[in-house]
Residue frames as a rotation matrix with the C-alpha (Angstrom) as fourth column:
UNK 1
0.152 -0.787 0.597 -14.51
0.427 0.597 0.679 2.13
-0.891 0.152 0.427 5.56
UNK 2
0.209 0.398 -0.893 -13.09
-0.439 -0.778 -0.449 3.51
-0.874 0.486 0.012 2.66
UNK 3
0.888 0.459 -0.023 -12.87
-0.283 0.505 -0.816 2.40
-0.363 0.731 0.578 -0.89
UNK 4
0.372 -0.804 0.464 -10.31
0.872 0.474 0.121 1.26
-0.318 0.360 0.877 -2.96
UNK 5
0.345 -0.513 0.786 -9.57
0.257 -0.754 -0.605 4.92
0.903 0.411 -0.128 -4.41
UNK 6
0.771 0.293 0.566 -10.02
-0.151 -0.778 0.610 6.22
0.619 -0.556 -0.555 -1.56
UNK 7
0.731 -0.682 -0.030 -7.35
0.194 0.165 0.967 4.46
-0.655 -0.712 0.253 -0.09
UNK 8
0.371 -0.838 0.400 -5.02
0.838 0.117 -0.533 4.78
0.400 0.533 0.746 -2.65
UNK 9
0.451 -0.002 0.893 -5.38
0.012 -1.000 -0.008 8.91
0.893 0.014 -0.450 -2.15
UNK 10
0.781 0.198 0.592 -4.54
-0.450 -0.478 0.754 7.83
0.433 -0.856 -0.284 1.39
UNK 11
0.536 -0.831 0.149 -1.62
0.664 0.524 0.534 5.82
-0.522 -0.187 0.832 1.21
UNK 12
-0.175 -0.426 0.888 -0.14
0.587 -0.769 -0.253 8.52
0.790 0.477 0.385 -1.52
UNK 13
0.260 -0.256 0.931 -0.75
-0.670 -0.742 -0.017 11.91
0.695 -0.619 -0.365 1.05
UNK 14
0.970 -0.179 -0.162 0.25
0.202 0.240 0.949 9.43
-0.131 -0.954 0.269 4.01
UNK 15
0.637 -0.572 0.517 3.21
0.763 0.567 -0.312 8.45
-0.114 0.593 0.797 1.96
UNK 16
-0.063 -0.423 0.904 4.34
0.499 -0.798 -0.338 12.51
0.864 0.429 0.262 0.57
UNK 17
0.584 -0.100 0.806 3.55
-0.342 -0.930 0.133 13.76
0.736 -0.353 -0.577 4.01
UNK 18
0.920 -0.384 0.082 5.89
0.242 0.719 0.651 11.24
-0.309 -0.579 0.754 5.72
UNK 19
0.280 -0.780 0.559 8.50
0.959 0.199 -0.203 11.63
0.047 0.593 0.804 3.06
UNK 20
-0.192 0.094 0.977 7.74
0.494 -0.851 0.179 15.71
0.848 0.517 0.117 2.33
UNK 21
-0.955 -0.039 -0.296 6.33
0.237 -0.702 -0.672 17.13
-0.181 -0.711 0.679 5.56
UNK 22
-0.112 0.875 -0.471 3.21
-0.495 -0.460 -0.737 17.97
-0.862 0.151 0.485 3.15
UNK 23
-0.579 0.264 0.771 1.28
0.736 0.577 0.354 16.66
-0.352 0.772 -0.529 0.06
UNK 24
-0.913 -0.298 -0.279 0.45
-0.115 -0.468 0.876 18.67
-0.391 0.832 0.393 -2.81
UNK 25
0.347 0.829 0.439 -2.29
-0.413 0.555 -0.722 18.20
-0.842 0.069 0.535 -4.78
UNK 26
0.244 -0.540 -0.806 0.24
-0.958 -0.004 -0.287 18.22
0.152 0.842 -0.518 -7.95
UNK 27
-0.732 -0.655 0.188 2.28
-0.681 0.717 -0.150 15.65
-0.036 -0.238 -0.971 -5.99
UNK 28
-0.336 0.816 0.470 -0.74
-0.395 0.331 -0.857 13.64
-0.855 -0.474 0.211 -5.68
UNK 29
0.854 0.485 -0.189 -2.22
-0.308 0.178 -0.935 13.89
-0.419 0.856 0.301 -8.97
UNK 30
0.266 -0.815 -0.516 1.54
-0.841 0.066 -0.538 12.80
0.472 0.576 -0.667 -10.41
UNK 31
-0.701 -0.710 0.062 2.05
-0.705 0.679 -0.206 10.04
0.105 -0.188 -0.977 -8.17
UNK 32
-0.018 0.793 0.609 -1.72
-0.078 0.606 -0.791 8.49
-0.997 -0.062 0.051 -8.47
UNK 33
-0.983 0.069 0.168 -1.49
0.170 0.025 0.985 9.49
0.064 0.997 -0.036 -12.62
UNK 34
-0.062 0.990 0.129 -4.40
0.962 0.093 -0.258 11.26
-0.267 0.108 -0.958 -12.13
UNK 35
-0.194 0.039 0.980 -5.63
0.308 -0.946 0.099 14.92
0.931 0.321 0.172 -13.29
UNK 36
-0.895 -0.393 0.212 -5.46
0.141 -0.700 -0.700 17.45
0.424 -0.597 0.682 -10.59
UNK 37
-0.408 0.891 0.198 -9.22
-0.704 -0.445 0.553 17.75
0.581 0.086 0.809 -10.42
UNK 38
0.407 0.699 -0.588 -9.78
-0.105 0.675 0.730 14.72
0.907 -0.236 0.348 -9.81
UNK 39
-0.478 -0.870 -0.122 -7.40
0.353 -0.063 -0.933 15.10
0.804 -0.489 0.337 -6.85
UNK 40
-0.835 0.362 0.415 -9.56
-0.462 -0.871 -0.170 18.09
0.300 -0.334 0.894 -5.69
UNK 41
-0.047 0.934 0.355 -12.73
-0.827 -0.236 0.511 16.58
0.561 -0.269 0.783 -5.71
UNK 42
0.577 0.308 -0.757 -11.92
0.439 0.664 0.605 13.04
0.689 -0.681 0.248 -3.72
UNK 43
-0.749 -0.610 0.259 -9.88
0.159 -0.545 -0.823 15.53
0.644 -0.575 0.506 -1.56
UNK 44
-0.368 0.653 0.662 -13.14
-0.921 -0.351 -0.166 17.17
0.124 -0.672 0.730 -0.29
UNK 45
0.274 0.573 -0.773 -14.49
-0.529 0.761 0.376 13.76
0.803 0.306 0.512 -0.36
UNK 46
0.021 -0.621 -0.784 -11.92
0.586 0.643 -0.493 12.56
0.810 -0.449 0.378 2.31
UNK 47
-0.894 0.101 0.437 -12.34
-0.265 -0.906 -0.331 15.83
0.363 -0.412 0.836 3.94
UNK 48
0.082 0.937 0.339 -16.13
-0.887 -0.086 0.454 14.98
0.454 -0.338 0.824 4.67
UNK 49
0.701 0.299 -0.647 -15.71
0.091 0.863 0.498 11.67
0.707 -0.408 0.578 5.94
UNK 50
0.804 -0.322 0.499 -13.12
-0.590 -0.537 0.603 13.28
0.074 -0.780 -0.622 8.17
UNK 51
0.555 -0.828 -0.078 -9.89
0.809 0.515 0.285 11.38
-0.196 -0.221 0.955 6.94
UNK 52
-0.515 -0.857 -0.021 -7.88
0.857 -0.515 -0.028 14.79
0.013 -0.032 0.999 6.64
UNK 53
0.587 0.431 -0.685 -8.97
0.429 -0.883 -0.189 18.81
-0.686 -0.183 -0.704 6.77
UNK 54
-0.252 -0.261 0.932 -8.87
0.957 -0.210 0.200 20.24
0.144 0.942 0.303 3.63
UNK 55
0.570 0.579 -0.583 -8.60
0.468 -0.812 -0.348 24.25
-0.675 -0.074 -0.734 3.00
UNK 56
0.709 0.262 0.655 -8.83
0.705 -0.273 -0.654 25.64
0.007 0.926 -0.378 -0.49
UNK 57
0.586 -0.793 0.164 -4.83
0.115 -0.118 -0.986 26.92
0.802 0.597 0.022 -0.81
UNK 58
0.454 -0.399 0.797 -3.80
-0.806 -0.565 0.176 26.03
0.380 -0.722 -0.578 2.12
UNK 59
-0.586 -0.661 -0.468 -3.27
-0.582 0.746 -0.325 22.60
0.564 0.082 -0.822 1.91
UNK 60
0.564 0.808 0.171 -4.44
-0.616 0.274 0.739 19.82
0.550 -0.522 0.652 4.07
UNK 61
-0.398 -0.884 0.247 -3.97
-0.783 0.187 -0.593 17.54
0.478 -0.429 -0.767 6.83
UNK 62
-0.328 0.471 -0.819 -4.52
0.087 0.878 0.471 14.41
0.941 0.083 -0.329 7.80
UNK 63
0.444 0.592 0.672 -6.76
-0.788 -0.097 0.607 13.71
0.425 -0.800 0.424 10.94
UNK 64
-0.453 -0.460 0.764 -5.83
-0.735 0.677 -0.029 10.95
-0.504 -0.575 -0.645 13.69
UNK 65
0.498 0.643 0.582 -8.46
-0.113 0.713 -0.692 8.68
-0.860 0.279 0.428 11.59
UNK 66
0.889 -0.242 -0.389 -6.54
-0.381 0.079 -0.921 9.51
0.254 0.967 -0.022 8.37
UNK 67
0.018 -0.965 0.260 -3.08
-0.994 -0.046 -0.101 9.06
0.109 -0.257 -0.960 10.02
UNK 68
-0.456 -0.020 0.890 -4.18
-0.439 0.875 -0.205 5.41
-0.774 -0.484 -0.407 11.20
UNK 69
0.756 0.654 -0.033 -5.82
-0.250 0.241 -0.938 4.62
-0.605 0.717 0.346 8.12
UNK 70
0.777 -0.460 -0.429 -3.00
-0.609 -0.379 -0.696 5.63
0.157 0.803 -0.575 5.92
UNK 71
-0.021 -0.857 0.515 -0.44
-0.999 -0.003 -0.047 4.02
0.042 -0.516 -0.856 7.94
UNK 72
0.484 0.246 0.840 -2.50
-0.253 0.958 -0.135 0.89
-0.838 -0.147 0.526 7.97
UNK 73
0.935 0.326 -0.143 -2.31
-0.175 0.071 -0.982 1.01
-0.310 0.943 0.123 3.97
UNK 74
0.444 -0.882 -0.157 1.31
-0.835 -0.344 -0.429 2.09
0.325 0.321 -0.890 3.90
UNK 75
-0.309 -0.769 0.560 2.29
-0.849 0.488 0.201 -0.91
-0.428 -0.414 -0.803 5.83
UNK 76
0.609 0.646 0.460 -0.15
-0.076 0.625 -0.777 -3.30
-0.789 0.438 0.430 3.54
UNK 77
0.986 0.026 -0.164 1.28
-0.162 0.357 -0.920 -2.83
0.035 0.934 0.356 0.79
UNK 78
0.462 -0.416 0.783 4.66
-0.884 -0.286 0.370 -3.17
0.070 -0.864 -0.499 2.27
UNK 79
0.200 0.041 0.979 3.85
-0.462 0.885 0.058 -6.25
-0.864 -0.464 0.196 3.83
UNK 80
0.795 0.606 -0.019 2.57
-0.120 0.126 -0.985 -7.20
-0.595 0.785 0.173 0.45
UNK 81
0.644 -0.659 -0.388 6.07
-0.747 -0.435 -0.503 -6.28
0.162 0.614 -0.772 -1.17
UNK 82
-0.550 -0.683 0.481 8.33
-0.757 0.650 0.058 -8.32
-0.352 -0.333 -0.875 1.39
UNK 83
0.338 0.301 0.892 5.79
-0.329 0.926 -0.188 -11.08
-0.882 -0.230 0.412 0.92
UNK 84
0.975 0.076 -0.207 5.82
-0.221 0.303 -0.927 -11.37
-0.007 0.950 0.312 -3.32
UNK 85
0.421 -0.840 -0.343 9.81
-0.665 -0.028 -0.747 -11.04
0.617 0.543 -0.570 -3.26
UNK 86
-0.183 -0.198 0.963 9.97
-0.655 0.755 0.031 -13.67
-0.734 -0.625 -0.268 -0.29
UNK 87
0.380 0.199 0.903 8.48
0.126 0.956 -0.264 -16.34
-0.916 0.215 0.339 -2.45
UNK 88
-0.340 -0.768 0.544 10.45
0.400 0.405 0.822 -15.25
-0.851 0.497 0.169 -5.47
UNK 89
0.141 -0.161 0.977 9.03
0.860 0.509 -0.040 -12.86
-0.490 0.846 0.210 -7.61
UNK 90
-0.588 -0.736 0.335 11.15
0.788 -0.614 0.033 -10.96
0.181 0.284 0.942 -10.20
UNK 91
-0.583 -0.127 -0.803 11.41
0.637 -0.685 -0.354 -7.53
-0.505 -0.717 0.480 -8.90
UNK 92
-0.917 -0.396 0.046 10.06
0.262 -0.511 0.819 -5.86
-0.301 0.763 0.572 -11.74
UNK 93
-0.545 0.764 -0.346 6.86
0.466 0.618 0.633 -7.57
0.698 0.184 -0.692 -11.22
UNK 94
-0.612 0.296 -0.733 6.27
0.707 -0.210 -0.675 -6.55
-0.354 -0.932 -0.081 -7.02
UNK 95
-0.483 0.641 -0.596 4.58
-0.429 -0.767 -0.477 -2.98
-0.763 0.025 0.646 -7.42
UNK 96
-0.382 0.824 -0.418 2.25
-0.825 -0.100 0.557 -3.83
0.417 0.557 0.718 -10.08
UNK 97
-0.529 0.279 -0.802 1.67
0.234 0.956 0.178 -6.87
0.816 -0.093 -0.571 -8.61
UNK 98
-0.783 0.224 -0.581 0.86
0.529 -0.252 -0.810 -5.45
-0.328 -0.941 0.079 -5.12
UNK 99
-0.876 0.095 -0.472 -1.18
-0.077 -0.995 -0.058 -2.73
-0.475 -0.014 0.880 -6.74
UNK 100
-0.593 0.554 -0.585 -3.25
-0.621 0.149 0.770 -5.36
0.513 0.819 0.256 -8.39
UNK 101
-0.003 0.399 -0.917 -4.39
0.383 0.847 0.368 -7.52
0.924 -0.350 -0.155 -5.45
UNK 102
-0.860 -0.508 -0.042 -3.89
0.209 -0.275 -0.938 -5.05
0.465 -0.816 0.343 -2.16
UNK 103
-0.358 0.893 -0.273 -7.63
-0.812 -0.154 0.563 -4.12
0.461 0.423 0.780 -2.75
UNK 104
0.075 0.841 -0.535 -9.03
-0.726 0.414 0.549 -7.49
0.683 0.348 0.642 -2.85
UNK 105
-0.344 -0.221 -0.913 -7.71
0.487 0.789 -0.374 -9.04
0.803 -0.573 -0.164 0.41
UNK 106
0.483 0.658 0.578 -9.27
0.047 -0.679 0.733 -8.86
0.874 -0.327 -0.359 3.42
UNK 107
-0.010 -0.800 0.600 -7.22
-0.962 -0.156 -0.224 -7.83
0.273 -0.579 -0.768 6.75
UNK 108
0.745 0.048 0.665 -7.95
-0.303 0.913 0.273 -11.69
-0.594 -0.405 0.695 7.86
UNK 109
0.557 -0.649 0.519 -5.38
0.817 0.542 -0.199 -12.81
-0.152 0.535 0.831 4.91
UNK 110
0.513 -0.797 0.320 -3.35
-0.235 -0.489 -0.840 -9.78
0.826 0.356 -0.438 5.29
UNK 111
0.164 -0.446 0.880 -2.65
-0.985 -0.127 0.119 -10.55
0.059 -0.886 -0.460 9.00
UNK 112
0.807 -0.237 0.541 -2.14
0.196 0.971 0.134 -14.35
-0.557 -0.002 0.830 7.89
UNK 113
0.714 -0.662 0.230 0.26
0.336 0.034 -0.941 -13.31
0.615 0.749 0.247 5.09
UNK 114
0.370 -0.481 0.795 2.09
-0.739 -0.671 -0.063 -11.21
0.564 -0.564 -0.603 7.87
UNK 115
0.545 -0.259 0.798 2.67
-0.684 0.414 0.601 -14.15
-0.486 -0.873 0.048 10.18
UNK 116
0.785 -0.342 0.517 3.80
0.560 0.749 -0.354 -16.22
-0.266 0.567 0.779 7.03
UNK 117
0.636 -0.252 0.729 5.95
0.052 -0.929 -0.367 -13.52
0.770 0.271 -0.578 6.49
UNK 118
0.492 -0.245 0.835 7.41
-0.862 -0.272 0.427 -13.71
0.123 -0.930 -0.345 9.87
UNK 119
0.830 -0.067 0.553 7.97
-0.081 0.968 0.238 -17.34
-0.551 -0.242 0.798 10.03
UNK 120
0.639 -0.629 0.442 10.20
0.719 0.285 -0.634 -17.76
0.273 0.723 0.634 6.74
UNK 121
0.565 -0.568 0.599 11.98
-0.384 -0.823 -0.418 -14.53
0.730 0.006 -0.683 8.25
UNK 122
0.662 -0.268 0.700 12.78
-0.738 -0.074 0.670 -15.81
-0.128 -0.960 -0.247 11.37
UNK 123
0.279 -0.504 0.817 14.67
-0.051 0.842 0.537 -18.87
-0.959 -0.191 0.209 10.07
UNK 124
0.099 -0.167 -0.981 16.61
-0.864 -0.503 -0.001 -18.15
-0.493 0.848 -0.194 6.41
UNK 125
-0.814 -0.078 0.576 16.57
0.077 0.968 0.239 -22.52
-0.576 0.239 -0.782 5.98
UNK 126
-0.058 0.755 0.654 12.86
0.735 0.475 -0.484 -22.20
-0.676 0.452 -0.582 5.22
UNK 127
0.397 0.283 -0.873 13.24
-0.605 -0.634 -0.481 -19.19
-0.690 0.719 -0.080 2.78
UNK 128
-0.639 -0.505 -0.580 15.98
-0.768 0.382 0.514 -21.71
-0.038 0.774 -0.632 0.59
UNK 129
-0.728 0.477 0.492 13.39
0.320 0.872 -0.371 -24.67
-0.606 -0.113 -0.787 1.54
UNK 130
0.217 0.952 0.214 10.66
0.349 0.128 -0.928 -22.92
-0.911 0.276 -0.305 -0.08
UNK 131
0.278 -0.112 -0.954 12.97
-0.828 -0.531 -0.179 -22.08
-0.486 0.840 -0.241 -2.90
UNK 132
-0.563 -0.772 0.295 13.73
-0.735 0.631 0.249 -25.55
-0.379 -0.077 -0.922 -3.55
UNK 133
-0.337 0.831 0.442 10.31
0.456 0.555 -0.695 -26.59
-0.823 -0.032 -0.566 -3.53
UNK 134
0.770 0.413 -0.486 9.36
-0.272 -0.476 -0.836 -23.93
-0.577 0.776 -0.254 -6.35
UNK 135
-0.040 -0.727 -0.685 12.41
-0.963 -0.156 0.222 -25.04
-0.268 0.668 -0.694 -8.05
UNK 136
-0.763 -0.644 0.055 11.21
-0.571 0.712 0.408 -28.53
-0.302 0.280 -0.911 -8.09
UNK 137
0.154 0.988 -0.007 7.95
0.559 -0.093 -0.824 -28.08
-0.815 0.123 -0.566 -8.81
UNK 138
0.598 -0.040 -0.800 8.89
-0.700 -0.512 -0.498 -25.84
-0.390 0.858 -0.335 -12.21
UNK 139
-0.553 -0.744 -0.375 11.70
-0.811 0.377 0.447 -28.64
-0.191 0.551 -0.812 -12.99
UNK 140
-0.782 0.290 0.552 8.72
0.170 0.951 -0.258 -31.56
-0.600 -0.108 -0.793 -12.78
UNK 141
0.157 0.831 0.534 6.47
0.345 0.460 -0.818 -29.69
-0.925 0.313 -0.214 -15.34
């Protein structure tokens, strides 16, 4: 299983080679805010545990383990997105917010948040119902 960096790195190259075709290490290191090195060295890192095939200026690619990994991640935090701005909160907030708690859940309470997620979708009454309730619950303290 990999770590919390380790997934970031892997949602970010899932992410640029979805979007791009390929992932950098520049692109990387600019969309993690990290130094290039450090890019380089959880690169080979991801490379041994066989989540992509790195080769020194040639670029790299993800494996079927990275591809299903990444993809997991890419739709976590997602999920994670629709959920925060379902229940209402300001937009500005979502990505750090997600980025601060995506980590510390385990897939049991992402795949609950997902079906909550589903529910309040499937019927737009309970999305005003549960705005009503936060709206009378903030007017009662």
């Amino acid at each position: 299983m990999p770590t919390p960096s380790m997934e970031d790195y892997l949602e970010r190259i899932y992410k640029l080679i979805d979007e791009k075709g390929y992932a950098r290490v520049s692109d990387i290191a600019e969309g993690l805010e990290v130094h290039p090195s450090s890019v380089t060295k959880m690169i080979q890192k991801l490379d041994k545990d066989e989540y992509l095939i790195y080769e020194k200026y040639r670029g790299l690619v993800l494996t079927n383990k990275g591809k299903k990994v990444g993809k997991r991640l890419v739709d976590r935090h997602q999920l994670l997105e629709q959920f925060l701005e379902l229940i209402g909160v300001q937009q500005e907030n979502i990505y750090k917010d997600v980025e601060g708690i995506e980590h510390h859940l385990s897939w049991d309470s992402i795949t609950r948040i997902e079906t909550l997620v589903e529910y309040f979708r499937r019927d737009q009454e309970r999305v005003q119902t549960l705005y009503n309730i936060h709206d009378e619950l903030v007017s009662d303290s």
